[in-house]
VEXSE-320554 format. One record per residue (C-alpha): residue in one letter; residue number from 1; chain; y negated, x, z negated. Coordinates in pm, whole numbers, always signed. Layout:
// VEXSE-320554
 mimi fiti torfi      y      x      z
    A  NUM     A      Y      X      Z
...
//
This chain:
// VEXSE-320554
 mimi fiti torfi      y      x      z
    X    1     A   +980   -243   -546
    X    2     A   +642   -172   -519
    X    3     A   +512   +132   -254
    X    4     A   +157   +341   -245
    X    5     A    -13   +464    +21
    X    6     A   -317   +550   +210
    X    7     A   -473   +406   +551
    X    8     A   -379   +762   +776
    X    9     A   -364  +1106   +691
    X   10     A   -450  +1211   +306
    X   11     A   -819  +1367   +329
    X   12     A   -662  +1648   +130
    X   13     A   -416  +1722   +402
    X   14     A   -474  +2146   +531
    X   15     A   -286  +2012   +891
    X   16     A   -367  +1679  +1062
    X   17     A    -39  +1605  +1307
    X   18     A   +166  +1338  +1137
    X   19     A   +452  +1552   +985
    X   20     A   +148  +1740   +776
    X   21     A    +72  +1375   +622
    X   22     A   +408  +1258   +553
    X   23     A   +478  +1571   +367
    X   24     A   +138  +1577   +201
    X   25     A   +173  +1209    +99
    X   26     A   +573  +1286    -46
    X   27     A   +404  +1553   -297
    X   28     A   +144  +1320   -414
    X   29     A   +425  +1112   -528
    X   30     A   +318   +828   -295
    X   31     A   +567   +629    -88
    X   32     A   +417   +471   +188
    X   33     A   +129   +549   +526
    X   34     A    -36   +326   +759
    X   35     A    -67   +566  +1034
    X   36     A   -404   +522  +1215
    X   37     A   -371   +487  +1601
    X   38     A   -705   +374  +1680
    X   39     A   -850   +605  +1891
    X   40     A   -657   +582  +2272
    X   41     A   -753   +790  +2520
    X   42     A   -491   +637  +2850
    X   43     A   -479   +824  +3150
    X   44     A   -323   +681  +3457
    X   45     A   -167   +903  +3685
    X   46     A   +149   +927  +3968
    X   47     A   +457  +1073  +3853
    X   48     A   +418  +1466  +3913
    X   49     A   +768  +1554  +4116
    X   50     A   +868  +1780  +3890
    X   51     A   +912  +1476  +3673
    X   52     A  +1128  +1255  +3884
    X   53     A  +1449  +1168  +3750
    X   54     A  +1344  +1228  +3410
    X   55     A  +1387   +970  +3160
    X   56     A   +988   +876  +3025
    X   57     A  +1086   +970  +2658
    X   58     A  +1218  +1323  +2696
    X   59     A   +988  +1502  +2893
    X   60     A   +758  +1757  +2688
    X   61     A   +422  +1754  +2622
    X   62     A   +386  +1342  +2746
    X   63     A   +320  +1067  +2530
    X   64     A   +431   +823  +2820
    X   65     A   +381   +473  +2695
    X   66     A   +343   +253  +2989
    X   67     A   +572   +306  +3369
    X   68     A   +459   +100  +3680
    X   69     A   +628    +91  +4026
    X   70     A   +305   +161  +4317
    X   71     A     +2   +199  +4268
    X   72     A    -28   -212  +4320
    X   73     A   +171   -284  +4014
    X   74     A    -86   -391  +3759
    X   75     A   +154   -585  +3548
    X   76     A   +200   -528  +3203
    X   77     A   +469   -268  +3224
    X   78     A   +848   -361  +3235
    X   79     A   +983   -221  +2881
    X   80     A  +1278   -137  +3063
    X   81     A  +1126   +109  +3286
    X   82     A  +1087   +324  +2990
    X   83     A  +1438   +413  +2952
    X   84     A  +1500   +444  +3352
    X   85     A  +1432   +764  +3501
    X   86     A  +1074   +827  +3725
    X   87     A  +1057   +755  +4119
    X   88     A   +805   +875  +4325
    X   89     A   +635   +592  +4299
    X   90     A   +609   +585  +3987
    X   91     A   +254   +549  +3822
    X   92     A   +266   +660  +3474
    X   93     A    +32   +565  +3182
    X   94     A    -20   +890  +2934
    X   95     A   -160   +894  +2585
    X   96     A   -423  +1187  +2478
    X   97     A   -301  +1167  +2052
    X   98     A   -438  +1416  +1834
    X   99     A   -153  +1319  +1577
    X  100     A   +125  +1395  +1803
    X  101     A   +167  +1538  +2170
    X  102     A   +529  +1369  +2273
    X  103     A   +806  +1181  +2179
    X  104     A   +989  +1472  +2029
    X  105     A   +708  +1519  +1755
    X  106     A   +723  +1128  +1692
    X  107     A  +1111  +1134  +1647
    X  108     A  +1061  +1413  +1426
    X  109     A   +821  +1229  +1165
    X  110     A   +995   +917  +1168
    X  111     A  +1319  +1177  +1058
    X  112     A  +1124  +1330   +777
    X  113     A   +931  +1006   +686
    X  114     A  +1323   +872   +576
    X  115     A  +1374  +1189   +467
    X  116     A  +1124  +1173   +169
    X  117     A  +1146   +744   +138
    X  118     A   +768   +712   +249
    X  119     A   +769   +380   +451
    X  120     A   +598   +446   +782
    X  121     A   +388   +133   +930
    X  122     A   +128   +129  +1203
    X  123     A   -240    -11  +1278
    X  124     A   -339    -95  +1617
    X  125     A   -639    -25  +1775
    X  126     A   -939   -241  +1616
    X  127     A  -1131   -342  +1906
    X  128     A   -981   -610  +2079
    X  129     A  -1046   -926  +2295
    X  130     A   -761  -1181  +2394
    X  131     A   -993  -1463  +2451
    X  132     A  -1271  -1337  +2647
    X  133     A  -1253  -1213  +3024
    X  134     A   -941  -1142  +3182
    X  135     A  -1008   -745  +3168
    X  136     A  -1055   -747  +2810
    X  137     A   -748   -943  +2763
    X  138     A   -521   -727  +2975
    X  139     A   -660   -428  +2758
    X  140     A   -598   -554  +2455
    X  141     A   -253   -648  +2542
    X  142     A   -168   -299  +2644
    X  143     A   -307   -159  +2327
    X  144     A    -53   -359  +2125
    X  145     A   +247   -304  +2368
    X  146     A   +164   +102  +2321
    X  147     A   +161    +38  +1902
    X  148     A   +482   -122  +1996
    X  149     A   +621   +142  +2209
    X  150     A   +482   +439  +1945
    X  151     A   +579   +237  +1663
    X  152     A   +972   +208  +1765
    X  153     A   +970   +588  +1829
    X  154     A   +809   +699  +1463
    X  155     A  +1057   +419  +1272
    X  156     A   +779   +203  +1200
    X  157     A   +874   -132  +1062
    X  158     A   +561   -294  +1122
    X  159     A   +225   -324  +1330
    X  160     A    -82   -452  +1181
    X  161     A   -407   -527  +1387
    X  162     A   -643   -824  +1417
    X  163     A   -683  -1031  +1748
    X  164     A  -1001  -1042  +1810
    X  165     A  -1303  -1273  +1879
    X  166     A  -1284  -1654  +1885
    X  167     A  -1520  -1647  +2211
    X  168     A  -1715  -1916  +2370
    X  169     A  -1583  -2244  +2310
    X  170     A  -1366  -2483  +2048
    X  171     A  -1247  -2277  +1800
    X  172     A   -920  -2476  +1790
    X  173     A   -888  -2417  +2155
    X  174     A   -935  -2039  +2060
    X  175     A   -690  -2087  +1808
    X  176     A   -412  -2219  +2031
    X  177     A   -483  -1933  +2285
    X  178     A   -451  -1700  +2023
    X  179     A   -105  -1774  +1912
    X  180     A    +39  -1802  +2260
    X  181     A    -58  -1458  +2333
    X  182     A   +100  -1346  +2008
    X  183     A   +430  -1547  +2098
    X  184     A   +437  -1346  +2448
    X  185     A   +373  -1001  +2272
    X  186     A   +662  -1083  +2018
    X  187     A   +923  -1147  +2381
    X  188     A   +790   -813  +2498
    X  189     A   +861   -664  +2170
    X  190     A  +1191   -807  +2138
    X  191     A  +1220   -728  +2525
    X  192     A  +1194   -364  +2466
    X  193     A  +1422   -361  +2177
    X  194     A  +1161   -361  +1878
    X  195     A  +1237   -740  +1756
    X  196     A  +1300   -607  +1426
    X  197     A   +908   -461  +1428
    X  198     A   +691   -673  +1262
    X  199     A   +342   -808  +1384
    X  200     A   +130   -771  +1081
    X  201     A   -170   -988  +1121
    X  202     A   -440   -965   +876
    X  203     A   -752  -1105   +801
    X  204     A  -1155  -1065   +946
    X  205     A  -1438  -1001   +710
    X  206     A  -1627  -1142  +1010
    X  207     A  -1671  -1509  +1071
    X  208     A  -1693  -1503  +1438
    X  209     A  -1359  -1292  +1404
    X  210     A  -1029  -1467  +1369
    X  211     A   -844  -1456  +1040
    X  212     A   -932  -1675   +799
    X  213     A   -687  -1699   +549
    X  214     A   -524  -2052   +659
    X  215     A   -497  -1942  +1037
    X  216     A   -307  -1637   +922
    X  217     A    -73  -1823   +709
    X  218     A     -9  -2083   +983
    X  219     A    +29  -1814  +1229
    X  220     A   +255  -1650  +1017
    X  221     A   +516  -1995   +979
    X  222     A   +476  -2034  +1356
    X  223     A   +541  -1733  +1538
    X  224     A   +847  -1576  +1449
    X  225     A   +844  -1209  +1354
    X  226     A   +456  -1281  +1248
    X  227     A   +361  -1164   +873
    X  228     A    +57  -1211   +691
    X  229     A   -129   -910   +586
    X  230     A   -317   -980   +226
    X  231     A   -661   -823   +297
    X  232     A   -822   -855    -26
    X  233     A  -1133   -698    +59
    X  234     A  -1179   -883   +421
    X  235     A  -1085  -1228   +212
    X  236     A  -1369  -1152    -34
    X  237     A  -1627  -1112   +235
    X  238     A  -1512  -1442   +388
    X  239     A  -1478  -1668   +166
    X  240     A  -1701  -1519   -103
    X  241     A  -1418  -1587   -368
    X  242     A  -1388  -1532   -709
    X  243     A  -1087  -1269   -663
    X  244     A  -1166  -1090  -1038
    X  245     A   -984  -1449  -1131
    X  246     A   -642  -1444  -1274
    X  247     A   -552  -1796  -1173
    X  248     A   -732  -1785   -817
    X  249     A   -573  -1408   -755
    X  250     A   -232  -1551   -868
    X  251     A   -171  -1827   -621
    X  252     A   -303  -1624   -319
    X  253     A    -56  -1378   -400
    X  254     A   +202  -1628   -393
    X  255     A   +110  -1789   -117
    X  256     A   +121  -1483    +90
    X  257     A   +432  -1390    -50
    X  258     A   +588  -1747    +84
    X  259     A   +489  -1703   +431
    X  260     A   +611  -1324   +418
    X  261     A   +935  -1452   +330
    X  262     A   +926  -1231    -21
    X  263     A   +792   -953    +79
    X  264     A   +400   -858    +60
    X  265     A   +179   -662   +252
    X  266     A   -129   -563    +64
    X  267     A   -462   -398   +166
    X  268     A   -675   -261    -97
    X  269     A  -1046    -96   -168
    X  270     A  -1405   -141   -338
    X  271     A  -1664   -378   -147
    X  272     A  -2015   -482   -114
    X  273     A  -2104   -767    +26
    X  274     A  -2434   -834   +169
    X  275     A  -2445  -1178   +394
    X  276     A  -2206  -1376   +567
    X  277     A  -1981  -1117   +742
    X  278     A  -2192   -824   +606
    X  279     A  -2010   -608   +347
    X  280     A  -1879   -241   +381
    X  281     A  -1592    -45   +193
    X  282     A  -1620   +122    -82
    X  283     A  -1453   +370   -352
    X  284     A  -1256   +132   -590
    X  285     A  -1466   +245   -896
    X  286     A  -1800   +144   -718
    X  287     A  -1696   -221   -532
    X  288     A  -1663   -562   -623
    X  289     A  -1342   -569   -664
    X  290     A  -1153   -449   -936
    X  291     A   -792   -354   -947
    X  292     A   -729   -402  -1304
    X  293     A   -668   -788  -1248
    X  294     A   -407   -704   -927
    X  295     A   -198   -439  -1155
    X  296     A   -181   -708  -1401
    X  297     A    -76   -975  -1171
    X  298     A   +164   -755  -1002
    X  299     A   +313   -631  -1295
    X  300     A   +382   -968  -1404
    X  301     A   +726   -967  -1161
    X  302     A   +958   -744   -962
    X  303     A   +765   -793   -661
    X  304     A   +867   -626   -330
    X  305     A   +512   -470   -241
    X  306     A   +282   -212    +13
    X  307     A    -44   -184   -123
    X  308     A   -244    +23   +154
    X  309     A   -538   +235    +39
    X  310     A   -825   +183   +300
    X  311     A  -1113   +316    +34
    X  312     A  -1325   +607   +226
    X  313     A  -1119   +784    -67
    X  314     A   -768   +774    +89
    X  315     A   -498   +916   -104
    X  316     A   -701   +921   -436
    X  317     A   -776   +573   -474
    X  318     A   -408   +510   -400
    X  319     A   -273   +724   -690
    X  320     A   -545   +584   -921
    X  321     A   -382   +259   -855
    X  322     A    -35   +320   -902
    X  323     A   -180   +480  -1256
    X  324     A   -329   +161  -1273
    X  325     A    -55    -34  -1184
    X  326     A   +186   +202  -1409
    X  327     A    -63   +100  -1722
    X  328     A    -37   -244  -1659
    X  329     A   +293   -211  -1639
    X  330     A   +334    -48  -1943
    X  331     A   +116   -244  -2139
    X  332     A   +401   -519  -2045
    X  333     A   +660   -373  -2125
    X  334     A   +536   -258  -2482
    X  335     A   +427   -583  -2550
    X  336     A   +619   -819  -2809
    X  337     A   +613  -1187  -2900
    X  338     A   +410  -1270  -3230
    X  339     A   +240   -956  -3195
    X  340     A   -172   -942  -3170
    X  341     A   -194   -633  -3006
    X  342     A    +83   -469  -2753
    X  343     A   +277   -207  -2930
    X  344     A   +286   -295  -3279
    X  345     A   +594   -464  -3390
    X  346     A   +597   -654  -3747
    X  347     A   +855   -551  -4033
    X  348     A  +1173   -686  -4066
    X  349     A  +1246   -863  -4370
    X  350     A  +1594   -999  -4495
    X  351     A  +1626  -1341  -4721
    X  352     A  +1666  -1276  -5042
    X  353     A  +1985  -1354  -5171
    X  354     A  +2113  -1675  -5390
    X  355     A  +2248  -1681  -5729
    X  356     A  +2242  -1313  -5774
    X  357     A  +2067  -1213  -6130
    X  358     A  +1831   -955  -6046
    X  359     A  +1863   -612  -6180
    X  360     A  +1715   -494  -6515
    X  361     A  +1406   -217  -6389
    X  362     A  +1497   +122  -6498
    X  363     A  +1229   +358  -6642
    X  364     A  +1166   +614  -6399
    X  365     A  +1351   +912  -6437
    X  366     A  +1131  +1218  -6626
    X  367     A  +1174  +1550  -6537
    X  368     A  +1258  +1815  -6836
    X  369     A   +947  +1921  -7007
    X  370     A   +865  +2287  -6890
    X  371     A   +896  +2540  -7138
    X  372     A   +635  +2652  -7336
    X  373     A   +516  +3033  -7437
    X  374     A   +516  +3023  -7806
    X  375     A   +150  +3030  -7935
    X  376     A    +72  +3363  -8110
    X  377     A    -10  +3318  -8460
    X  378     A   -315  +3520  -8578
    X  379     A   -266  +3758  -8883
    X  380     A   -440  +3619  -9237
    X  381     A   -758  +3741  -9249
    X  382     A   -887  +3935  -9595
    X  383     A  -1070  +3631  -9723
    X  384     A   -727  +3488  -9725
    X  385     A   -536  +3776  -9914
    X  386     A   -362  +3712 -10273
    X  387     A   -570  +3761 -10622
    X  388     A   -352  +4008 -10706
    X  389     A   -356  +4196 -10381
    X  390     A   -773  +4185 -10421
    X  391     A   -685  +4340 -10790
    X  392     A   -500  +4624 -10721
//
């Protein structure tokens, strides 16, 4: 099965809370959103008492993502507090969302996103830092426990992000960082009871940004619960190849499809490429990049597919390429062997038979002559007339 959708709420959308884009992207006929939660805006605050003995999740008008016990707890956040009801000493980490105010209206899209089939995943904030200083890190690390915590609430089956700088140092060394503090984010996942979330990790465009397309795969078969996002635009800008290639476009599809055991994750829009880890994206009509080759390739097999619009044109570059996709698909189907051009099938034509005298050819059969008007005779004129007549 293959899904369509765009990167956040359709630009066509009249409402922008997340129930307006999950209906808006069910009557465009598309079946999938990566909703956006990249701009946070945390506020830390003490428990108000009003709110003591209340379980995190069901009080109004709070996106509470994160619980700590005193003011001197600056760990992480227990995933456990979550579901425990406030204390006094409580210190409570709040969300300011514009696409939803509490858990209520998160419960609520994740209802109607199953409703309507549209599969729900979401991005993580972009800026982050695991490597660098030990503020940046502890940041970071919040950001993708809330994407986490939102994620499990909304139905989400998967969180995609990046991780960040190399920093100073061996890139190996950066490396091997790198996927230990993925490994601890997946036991505080599976700690809160989101194990079955996936941690989509996709590629950098960037090269001082980690993702090149072997440390994702090898992420991906190390960390459990770790899929590889296929970034086709972000690959392009990296490795500067040839993607318009059938044969090239083929095996990375594959190979992304191994390490996702079957399933693929796709990322899609135009690009222009300037330098080494300059490019910017662009409407799918106007890039590098052309989807006519993907439709093709994807057509080829019943592939279990996502393919995310992130085009500046949301929602419309993701129905041109399902059209695209439904062409190619088409064009496939339609398509015989022994044929030079799909859709045109050649006669039939049965042996003739053996020791069978052929028939004598019959005349064709006439039709009866029409009938005539008799011709009208003309009288005899005078010079014509009898001697005798003349005499008398």
């Amino acid at each position: 099965m293959i899904r369509f959708g765009p990167a956040g709420i359709p630009l066509s959308c009249k409402g922008r809370t997340l129930r307006d884009g999950i209906g808006d992207v069910h009557h465009l006929g598309l079946t999938a959103m990566e909703v956006q939660f990249i701009k946070v805006n945390p506020l830390v605050r003490a428990a108000h008492p009003e709110e003591v003995n209340k379980v995190p999740t069901e009080i109004p008008n709070q996106l509470i993502v994160q619980v700590n016990e005193g003011s001197r707890d600056t760990s992480f956040g227990d995933p456990a507090r979550l579901r425990a009801p406030l204390t006094r000493r409580s210190q409570i980490t709040t969300l300011s969302w514009f696409l939803a105010k509490d858990y209520s209206d998160l419960y609520q899209a994740g209802s109607l996103a199953r409703a309507v089939d549209v599969r729900l995943t979401l991005h993580a904030p972009y800026y982050v830092n695991l490597v660098s200083s030990p503020e940046a890190r502890e940041r970071s690390l919040k950001q993708y426990q809330w994407s986490f915590v939102l994620a499990q609430a909304l139905g989400a089956d998967m969180v995609v992000g990046h991780l960040g700088f190399y920093g100073p140092g061996d890139r190996a060394d950066a490396v091997r960082k790198l996927t230990e503090e993925v490994r601890g984010l997946r036991q505080w996942a599976q700690d809160l009871g989101a194990g079955a979330i996936m941690f989509g990790v996709e590629p950098s465009g960037h090269p001082e940004v980690f993702g090149t397309r072997e440390e994702i795969l090898q992420l991906s078969r190390t960390v459990r619960g770790v899929r590889p996002v296929l970034n086709l635009p972000h690959i392009l800008a990296r490795e500067g190849m040839n993607i318009n290639n059938r044969g090239a476009l083929q095996q990375l599809i594959e190979e992304f499809l191994q390490a996702g055991r079957g399933e693929l994750y796709l990322n899609f829009a135009g690009v222009e490429t300037y330098g080494p880890g300059q490019f910017r994206l662009t409407p799918l009509k106007r890039g590098m990049l052309h989807f006519d080759q993907v439709a093709e390739v994807l057509a080829d097999r019943d592939y279990d597919v996502t393919l995310i619009s992130s085009s500046p044109l949301l929602e419309h570059d993701a129905m041109y390429m399902r059209l695209l996709y439904e062409r190619a698909l088409t064009k496939k189907l339609v398509r015989r062997p022994g044929t030079s051009s799909p859709g045109r099938v050649p006669p039939t034509r049965s042996p003739p038979a053996k020791n069978v005298r052929p028939a004598r050819p019959q005349a064709p059969a006439t039709s009866a002559p029409r009938s005539r008007a008799p011709a009208h005779r003309p009288l005899p004129s005078r010079a014509r007339r009898p001697v005798h007549a003349r005499a008398s």
